[in-house]
C-alpha positions in Angstrom: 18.4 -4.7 26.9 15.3 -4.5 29.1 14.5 -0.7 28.6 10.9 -1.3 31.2 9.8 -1.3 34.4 7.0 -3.3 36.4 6.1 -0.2 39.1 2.9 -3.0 40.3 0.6 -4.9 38.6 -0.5 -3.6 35.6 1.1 -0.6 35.1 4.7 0.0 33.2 7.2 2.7 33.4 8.9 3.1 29.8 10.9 5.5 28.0 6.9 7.3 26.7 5.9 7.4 30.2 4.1 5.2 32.6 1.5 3.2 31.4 -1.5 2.0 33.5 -4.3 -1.2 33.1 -1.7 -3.3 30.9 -2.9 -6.7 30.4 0.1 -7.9 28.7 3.3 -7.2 26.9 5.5 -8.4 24.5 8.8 -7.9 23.7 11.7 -7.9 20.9 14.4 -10.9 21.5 17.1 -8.7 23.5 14.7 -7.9 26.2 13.2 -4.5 24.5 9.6 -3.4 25.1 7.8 -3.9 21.8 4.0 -3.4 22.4 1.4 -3.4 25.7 -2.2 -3.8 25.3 -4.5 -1.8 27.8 -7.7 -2.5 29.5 -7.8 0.8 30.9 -8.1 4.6 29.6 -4.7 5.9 28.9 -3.5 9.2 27.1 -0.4 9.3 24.7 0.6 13.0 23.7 2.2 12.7 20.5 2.9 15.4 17.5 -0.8 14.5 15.8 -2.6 15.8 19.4 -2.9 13.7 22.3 -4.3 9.9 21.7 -6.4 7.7 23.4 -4.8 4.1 22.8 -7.4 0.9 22.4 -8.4 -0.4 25.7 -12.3 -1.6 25.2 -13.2 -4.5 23.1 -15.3 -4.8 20.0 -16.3 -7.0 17.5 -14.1 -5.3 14.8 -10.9 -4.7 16.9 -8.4 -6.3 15.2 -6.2 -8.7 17.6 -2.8 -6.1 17.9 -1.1 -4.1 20.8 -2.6 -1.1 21.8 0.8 0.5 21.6 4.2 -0.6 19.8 7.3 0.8 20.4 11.0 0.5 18.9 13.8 -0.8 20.6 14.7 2.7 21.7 11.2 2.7 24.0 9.5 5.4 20.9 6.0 5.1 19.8 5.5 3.9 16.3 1.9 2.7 16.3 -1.5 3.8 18.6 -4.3 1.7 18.1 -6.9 3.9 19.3 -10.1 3.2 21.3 -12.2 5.2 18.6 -11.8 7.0 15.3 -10.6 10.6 16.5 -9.7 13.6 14.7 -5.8 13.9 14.3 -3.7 16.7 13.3 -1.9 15.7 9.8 0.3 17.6 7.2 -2.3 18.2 5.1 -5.5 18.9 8.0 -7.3 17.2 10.6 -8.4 13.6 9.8 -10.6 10.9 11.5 -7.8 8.1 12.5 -8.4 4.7 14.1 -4.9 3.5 14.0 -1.6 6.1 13.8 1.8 5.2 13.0 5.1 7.2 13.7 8.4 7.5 12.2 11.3 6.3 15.3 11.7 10.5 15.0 8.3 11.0 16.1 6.6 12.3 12.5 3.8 10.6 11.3 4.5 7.9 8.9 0.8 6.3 7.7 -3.0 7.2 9.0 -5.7 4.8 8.6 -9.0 6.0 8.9 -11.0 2.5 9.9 -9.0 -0.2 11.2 -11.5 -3.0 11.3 -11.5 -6.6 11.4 -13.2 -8.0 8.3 -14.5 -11.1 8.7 -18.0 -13.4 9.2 -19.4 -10.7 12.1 -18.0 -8.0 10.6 -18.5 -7.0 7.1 -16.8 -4.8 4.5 -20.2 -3.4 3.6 -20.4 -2.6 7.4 -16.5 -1.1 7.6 -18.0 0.9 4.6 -20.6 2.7 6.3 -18.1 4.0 8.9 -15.8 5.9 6.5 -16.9 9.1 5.0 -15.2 10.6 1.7 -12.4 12.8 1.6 -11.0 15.6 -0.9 -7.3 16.0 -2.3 -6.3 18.4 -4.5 -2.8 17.0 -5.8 -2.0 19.7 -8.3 -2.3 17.5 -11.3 -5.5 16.1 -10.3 -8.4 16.5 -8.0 -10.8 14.0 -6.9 -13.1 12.9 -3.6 -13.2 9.6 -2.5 -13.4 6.8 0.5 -9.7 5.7 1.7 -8.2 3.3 3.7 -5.0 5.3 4.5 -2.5 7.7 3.8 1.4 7.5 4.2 3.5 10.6 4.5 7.4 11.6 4.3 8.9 12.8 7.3 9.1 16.0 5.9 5.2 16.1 6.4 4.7 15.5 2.3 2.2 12.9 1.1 4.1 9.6 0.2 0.7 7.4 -0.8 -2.8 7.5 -0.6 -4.5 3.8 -0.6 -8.4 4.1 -2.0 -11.1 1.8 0.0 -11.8 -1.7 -1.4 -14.0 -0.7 -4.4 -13.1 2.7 -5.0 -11.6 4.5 -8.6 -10.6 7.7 -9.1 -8.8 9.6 -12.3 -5.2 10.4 -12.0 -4.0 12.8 -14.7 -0.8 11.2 -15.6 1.9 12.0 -19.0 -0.4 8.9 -20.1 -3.3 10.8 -19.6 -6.2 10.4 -17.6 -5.7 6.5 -15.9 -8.6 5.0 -14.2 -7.2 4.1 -11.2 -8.0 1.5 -8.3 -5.8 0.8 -5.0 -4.8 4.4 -5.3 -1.2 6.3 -6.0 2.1 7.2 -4.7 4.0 10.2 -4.9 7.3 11.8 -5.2 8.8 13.7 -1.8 8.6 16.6 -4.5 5.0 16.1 -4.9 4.9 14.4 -8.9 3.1 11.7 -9.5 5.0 8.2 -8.7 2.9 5.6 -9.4 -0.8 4.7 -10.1 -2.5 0.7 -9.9 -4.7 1.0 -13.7 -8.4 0.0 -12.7 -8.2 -1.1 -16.1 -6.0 -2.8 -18.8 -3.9 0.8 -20.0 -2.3 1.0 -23.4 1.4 2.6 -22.4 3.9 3.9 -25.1 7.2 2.4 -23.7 10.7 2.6 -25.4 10.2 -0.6 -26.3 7.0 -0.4 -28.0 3.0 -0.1 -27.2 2.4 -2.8 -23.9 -0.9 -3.5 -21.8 -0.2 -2.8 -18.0 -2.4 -4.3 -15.8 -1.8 -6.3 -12.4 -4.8 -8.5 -11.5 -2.8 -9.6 -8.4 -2.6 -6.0 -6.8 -4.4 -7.3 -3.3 -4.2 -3.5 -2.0 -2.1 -3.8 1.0 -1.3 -0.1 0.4 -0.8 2.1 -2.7 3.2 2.6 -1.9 3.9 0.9 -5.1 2.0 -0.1 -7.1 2.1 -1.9 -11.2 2.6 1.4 -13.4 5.2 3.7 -12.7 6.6 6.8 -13.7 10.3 8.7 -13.2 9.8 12.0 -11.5 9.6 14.1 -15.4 6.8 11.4 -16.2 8.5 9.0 -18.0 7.9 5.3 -17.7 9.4 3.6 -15.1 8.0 0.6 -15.2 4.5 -1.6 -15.5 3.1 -5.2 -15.5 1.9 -6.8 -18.3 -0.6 -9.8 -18.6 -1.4 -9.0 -22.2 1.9 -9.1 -23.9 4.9 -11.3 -24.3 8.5 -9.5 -25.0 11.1 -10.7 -27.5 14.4 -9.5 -27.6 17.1 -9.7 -30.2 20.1 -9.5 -28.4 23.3 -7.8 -29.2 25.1 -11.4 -29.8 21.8 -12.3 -32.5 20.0 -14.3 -29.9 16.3 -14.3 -29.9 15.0 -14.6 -25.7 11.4 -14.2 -25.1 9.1 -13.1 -22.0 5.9 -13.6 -21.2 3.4 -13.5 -18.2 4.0 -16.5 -15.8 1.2 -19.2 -16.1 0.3 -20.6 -12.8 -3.0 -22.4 -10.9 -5.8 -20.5 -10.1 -6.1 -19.5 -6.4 -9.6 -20.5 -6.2 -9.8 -23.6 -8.6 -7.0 -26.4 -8.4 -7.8 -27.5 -12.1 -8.1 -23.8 -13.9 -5.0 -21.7 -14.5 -4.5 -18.4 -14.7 -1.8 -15.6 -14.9 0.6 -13.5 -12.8 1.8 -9.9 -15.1 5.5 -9.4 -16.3 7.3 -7.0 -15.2 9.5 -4.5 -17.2 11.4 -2.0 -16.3 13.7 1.1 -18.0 17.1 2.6 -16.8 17.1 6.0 -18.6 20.7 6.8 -17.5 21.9 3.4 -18.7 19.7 3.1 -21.2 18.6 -0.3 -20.5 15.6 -2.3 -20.8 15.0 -4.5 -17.4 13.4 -7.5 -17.6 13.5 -10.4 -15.1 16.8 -9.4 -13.6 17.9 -9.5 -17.2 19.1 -5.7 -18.9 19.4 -5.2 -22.4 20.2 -2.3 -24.5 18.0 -0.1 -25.8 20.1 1.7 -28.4 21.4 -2.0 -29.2 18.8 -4.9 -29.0 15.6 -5.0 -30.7 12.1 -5.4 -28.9 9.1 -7.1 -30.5 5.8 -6.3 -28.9 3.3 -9.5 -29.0 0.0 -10.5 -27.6 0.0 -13.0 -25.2 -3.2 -15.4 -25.0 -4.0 -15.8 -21.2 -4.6 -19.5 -20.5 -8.3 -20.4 -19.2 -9.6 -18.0 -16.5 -8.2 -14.7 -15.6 -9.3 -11.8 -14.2 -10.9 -9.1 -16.0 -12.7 -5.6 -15.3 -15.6 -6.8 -15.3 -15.5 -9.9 -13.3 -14.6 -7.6 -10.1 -17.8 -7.0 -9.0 -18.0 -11.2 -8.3 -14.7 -11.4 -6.6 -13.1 -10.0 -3.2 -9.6 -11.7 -4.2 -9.0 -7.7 -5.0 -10.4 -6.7 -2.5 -9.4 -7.6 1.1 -8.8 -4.9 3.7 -5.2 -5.3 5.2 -2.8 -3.0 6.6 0.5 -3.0 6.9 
């Protein structure tokens, strides 16, 4: 249901308020307003201060409304004209693009939001951002992000590192060199952590590699090596190990890393991780949609040889398949 109106040329009255110097709109399939993008100042007052929406051009502004709304007429996302101080949770932090929560809390900050491509450089982006400083409780560090995501209860949810960037994360592993960045519990424990490098993890089913060569970095929501909220593991990818099971009925099943082209080279292949997971309450091993018991199966641990070329530490400083700066 059509939840707008055109007052005159360029200028909308929605459920936010009246909106002046639109150049166009778009909306959802039953006739809701779902974005506008400006070409003229305009001020949106929101619970992180009052926001100046994008409504000059540059040759890094991405190609996105300079406001979306639900289908209820709220603000979710503010592109804004230029990075500006916002009020967060945790501080004031330079923002170029906001997002809300349909409730009006602020669900993910980005500090740079530019277009990466053959005018615009990551190098470039990367001279924009400036480094910040968490302290987490179990770990402290100071570093270049991309974003950060937060519960609605104000709480830190993720925090997504800039293409390039490690940290340490302090985990019940121990220290983890990490990449991509973290999550965390609404409770403020340590969720989840993407391993800069190949990680030795002491599972219930034995000693496995975790490492994910196809994290991209989209955002560190969730990310290869997981943890339970009392620091257990939850789960991780492996492209180092196959998994054989011995199944309550004697049957021997085996899993291993899936072998598949190389994205850059038609004629090499390469390797995608396996995933496995653990159900403490059942007490079940999960592993490609298939459980088995861990009080009642038996786990052998292998090596798995990876099959031409694959990715490796050390190869990342020649390849920006890791590397490309996306947001959600």
């Amino acid at each position: 249901m059509q939840n707008y109106m055109v007052i005159e040329e360029k200028k909308l009255q929605t459920p936010f308020g009246i909106f002046g110097g639109v150049d166009t709109f778009t909306c959802y399939p039953q006739g809701e307003l779902s974005g506008v993008r400006l070409s003229e100042k305009n001020m949106i007052v929101t619970e992180v201060g009052e926001l100046v929406p994008a409504y000059t051009e540059t040759a890094r502004r991405k190609n996105k409304p300079s406001v979306e709304f639900d289908r209820q007429g709220m603000v979710i996302s503010v592109a804004l004209d230029r990075q500006q101080e916002i009020i967060t949770p945790i501080g004031e932090l330079p923002a170029e693009l906001v997002k809300f929560y349909p409730t009006g809390e602020l669900h993910r900050v980005f500090i740079l939001d530019g277009q990466i491509s053959g005018f615009w450089t990551e190098e470039e982006e990367r001279e924009l951002n400036i480094p910040i400083s968490f302290d987490l409780g179990f770990s402290e560090f100071r570093t270049m992000i991309n974003g950060l995501c937060f519960y609605e209860s104000g709480e830190i949810k993720s925090i997504t590192l800039f293409p390039g960037e490690r940290i340490s994360v302090a985990t019940s592993l121990g220290t983890v060199d990490t990449r991509v960045g973290l999550s965390l519990y609404e409770s403020g424990n340590l969720k989840s952590v993407e391993p800069a490098e190949p990680v030795t993890v002491n599972t219930p089913i034995g000693n496995i590699t975790a490492y994910d060569p196809d994290q991209i970095g989209v955002n560190a929501d969730s990310n290869s090596l997981s943890f339970t909220e009392e620091g257990l593991i939850q789960s991780l990818i492996t492209c180092d190990n196959a998994v054989y099971v011995q199944t309550e009925e004697g049957f021997m099943e085996t899993f291993a890393p899936y072998i598949k082209p190389h994205p850059l080279y038609d004629d090499v292949l390469t390797v995608s991780g396996l995933k496995i997971e653990f159900d403490y309450d059942s007490r079940d091993a999960i592993i490609k949609n298939h459980k088995f018991s861990l009080d009642d199966c038996g786990f052998t641990i292998e090596p798995f040889q990876r099959p031409g070329m694959h990715c490796s530490p050390a190869d990342c400083a020649n390849c920006s398949l890791c590397n490309k700066n996306k947001s959600e």
